[in-house]
Structure formats: C-alpha cells, structure tokens
C-alpha positions, 0 to 999 in steps of 0.5 A: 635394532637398526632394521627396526628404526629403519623400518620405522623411519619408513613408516613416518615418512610414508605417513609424512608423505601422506599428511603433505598429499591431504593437505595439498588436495584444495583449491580456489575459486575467484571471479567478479561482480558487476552490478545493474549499472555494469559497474564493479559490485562491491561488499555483495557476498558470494555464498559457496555450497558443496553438493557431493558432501556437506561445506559451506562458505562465504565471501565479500567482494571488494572494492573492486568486485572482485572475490578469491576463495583459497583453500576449498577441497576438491569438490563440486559446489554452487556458487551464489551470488547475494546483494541486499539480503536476496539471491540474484544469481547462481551457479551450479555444478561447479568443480573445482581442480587443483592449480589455478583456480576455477573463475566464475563471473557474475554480470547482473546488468547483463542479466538484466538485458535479458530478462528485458529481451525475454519480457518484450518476446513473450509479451509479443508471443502472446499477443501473436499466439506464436514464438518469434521465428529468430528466437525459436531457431535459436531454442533448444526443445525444451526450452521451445516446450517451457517457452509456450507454456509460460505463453499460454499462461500470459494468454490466460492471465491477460484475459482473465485481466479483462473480464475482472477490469470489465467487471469492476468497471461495470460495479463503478458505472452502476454505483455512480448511477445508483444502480446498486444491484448490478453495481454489487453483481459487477464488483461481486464478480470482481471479487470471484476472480481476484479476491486480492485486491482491497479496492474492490471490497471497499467499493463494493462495501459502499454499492451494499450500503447504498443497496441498504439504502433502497430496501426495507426489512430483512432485505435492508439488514442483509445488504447492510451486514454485507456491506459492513462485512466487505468493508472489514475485509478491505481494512484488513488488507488495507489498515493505513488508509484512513479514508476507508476507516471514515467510511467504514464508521459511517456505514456502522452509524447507518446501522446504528453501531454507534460505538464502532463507528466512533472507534473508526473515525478515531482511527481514522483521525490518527492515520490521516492527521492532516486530514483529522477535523473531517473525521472529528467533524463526521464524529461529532455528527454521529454523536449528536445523532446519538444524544451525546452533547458533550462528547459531541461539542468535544469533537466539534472543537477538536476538528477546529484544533485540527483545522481553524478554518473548518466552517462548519465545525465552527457552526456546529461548536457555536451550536453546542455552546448555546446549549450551555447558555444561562439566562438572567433574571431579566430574560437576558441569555448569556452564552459561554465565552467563544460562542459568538466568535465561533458564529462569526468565524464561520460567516468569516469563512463561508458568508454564503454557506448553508448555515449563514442564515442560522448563524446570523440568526443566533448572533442576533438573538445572542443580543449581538450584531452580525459583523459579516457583510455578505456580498452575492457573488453572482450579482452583476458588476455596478456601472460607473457613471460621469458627471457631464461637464 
C-alpha cells in the first residue's frame, strides 16, 4: 500500500512538475513610439499577430509611447503599429524567447525622412533614366531590380501627364476661341487617358453644347445629347459643385427638358446658398421661356430674398407684377403693391444697366415719376470758373 501512494505521489509531482513548465513557457514584448514630429506616440495601438499558430493581441501605448505585452507564448509574431484607424508601420517575423523581452521600436518620423530621401531620388532617376551612383552602391540586387522598375513606371506615368494636360489644354484653347470640333477632339482625348477627372467632362459637356449651337438636325441633337451625357457624368463624380448643376440646367432648357433643367438649378440653389438668386434668376428665365408666369414671378422674387441687391431679378419681378395690373373704368392701370419699387430698386442698383430705359418707361407709364437721376460715368468733369475781381 505504501509503494502504491509512493508511486502516486510520483506521478502528481511529475504532473505538477509539468503544469509549472506550461506555465512557465510565455514571454513579452515592449518597445516605443515616436510619432512624425519625434515626439513620444501616446494611445497608438500595437497589434500582435502569431503566424505559426493562430493568437491575436492587442496593446495601447502610454503617455509615454511606451508599450509592454506579458504573457505571450512562445512564438513567432508580426507586430503592427496602428494611429488613427490606419496601419503605418509593421514588423515581421518576430520570435519571441523567453527571460527579457524582445524590444521593437517604432520611429514614424524616422520613417518619414526616408520616405522623403526615396521620393526626391526617384523623382531625380526619372528625370535622369539612371539611379544615383551613392544610392545604387548601397543597394542589395533586388532592390536595384525593384528600384528601376518603380522608375520606369514615373517615366511613363510623367509622359502619360503631358499628353493628357496637352490634350486638355488644346480642349480649353479651342473652347475659348469657339472652335467647338477640336475643342471636343482635345477634351475627348483627355477623357481616353484619364477618365477620372470631373473636370474634364464638365468642359467638355460646354464644348458639345456650344458644338450644338453651330449645327442643325440630326448633327445638333448628337452633339446635345453628348453634352448633356458628359455633364451627368461630371455630377456623378462631382455632386457639390453647384455651379455645374447650373449649368447642366441650362444646357436641358437648350433642349427643351425643361423640368430637368428646373429640377437642376434647384439643386444648385440648395448647395451654393450664398450664391442661390443666380440660380433662382436663370429659373425663372427658363420658366418664363416655358410659359410658367407664376412659378416664374416665384422664382424671380426668390432670387431677390436670396440676394435684395440682385438688379436684374428686381427688373424681371417688377415685370411679372405688371402682368397682374388691373385697370380702372377711367382707363387708369393700377399695379400690385411692390411693383414701382421693384423698378426703382433696380435703377437704384444699376441706373445704367440694360434695362434702365424699360424700367423707366414702366414708372412712367405706371402714372409715377423715375426717381433715379442718371449720371454718364464717362462724361468729362465740369470746369469750375472765377468771377474777375
């Protein structure tokens, strides 16, 4: 009986014996951060992947960027280095041991220098076709082979940049000269090299409208249909920008799609608030265009709550409330209140504009007075003259 216990006192001890090695097989890993500025990288968050077997874990650093992991197994792992939600650094490969741990730092404005030094020496091997004798002597051949390649794709990438900024430079000379047909050939070729870009599309959706412009029949409604085409195609890379929305509706009103084109500028009015009795204004237009007095007047007087000192949107309400006059059993007309002052208001804002004259000619036949006095801007200053003593 007593061998027995004997033997079975052996066998916990051996097993204890085991269970204390198990536990005694982990170990650690530290290091620290500095972020771009070379200052201590607090809270960025080291991420500790096992490759032999599966294990995952995690650690903050602190204040001082410093980070400690205890407790790992024995094992090989990559260490990742988090900040902001990003992986900015990594480190493969790394085995861990027992007794001290295994120290890893991460310096991101180190690794921001080089990323520099790299930049400035490839930018020069491209220009030059060659890799810098200082740089290439310290290059291992595969790094030469990876170096020439990453060179010869800036080399094509920089000539690929000039025949596309040629191209679209040729689309915006020809446009501003109205030479439609090479002004869509340029930004056609644009869009063959880089169909990313929404400004190309949006100029070239104004060089098919003005291509439009010159032709007839089944030639006009190609070149319009194309230009309306590139113009939803530059909104549906670009939806903010307003003014390509403005645009986009007076190219539909050119093609009579009026309900698009109103749908437009109200969106264009939304985005660009500051801006929005430019795009009620054009709404208006394409309303009046379209036979819509009210919805056009509402418009008109829209753009003036936007903007009071919107000349012409005055003109065109004072406009649309004399279509509303009455007039009296004596023959006398009597405007809706407003009318007059929107007149004056816009002689008060451009006396010499390109409705001053109607609007003088509708306060006066409105049984009022102009009240704006006009000066000639470019009239020559009056001498003054001396009485002889």
């Amino acid at each position: 009986m007593t061998a027995v216990l004997r033997r079975m006192a052996t066998y916990a001890s051996f097993t204890l014996l085991l269970a204390g090695a198990a536990l005694a097989q982990t170990s650690s890993l530290e290091g620290d951060v500095r972020g771009e500025d070379g200052e201590p990288l607090k809270g960025a968050l080291i991420k500790i992947e096992r490759t032999d077997i599966k294990g995952n874990y995690k650690v903050k650093t602190d204040k001082k960027g410093h980070y400690f992991h205890a407790g790992l197994p024995l094992g090989t792992y990559n260490i990742v280095l988090e900040v902001d939600g990003k992986d900015v650094d990594k480190v493969n490969k790394v085995r861990s041991r027992l007794g001290d741990p295994v120290i890893n730092n991460f310096d991101l404005q180190r690794m921001k220098d080089q990323r520099a030094k790299q930049q400035a020496v490839q930018q020069r091997a491209a220009q030059t076709g060659e890799i810098p004798k200082e740089v290439s002597r310290e290059m291992s051949p595969e790094q030469k082979k990876a170096m020439e390649a990453q060179i010869k794709a800036q080399q094509a990438a920089m000539a690929k940049n000039k025949e596309l900024n040629d191209a679209f430079n040729q689309g915006m000379e020809n446009l501003k000269s109205k030479q439609f047909e090479a002004s869509v050939a340029g930004f056609e070729k644009a869009v063959s090299l880089d169909p990313s870009q929404y400004v190309i599309y949006a100029n070239m959706a104004e060089a098919y409208m003005g291509l439009a412009g010159v032709k007839t029949g089944a030639e006009q409604t190609a070149a319009s249909d194309k230009g309306l085409a590139a113009y939803a195609k530059a909104i549906e890379m670009k939806p903010e920008d307003a003014s390509t929305h403005n645009n986009y509706a007076l190219a539909l009103a050119k093609a009579k799609k009026f309900p698009e084109a109103q749908a437009e500028l109200a969106k264009a009015a939304d985005i660009d608030k500051p801006n929005a009795g430019k795009y009620f204004y054009n709404l208006g237009a394409v309303l009046v265009n379209t036979g819509q007095t009210e919805a056009a007047g509402e418009a008109f007087k829209k753009a003036i709550d936007a903007d009071p000192k919107y000349a012409d949107a005055q003109y065109q309400f004072g406009v649309y409330l004399v279509s509303k006059a009455t007039t009296t059993a004596d023959g006398k007309i009597i405007p809706p209140p407003g009318t007059i002052e929107a007149f004056q208001k816009y002689l008060e804002l451009r006396p010499d504009g390109q409705f001053a004259e109607g609007a003088k000619g509708m306060i006066a036949t409105l049984g009022s007075t102009v009240t704006t006095e006009y000066k000639n801007p470019n009239a020559p200053a009056q001498k003054k003259t001396t009485k002889k003593k």
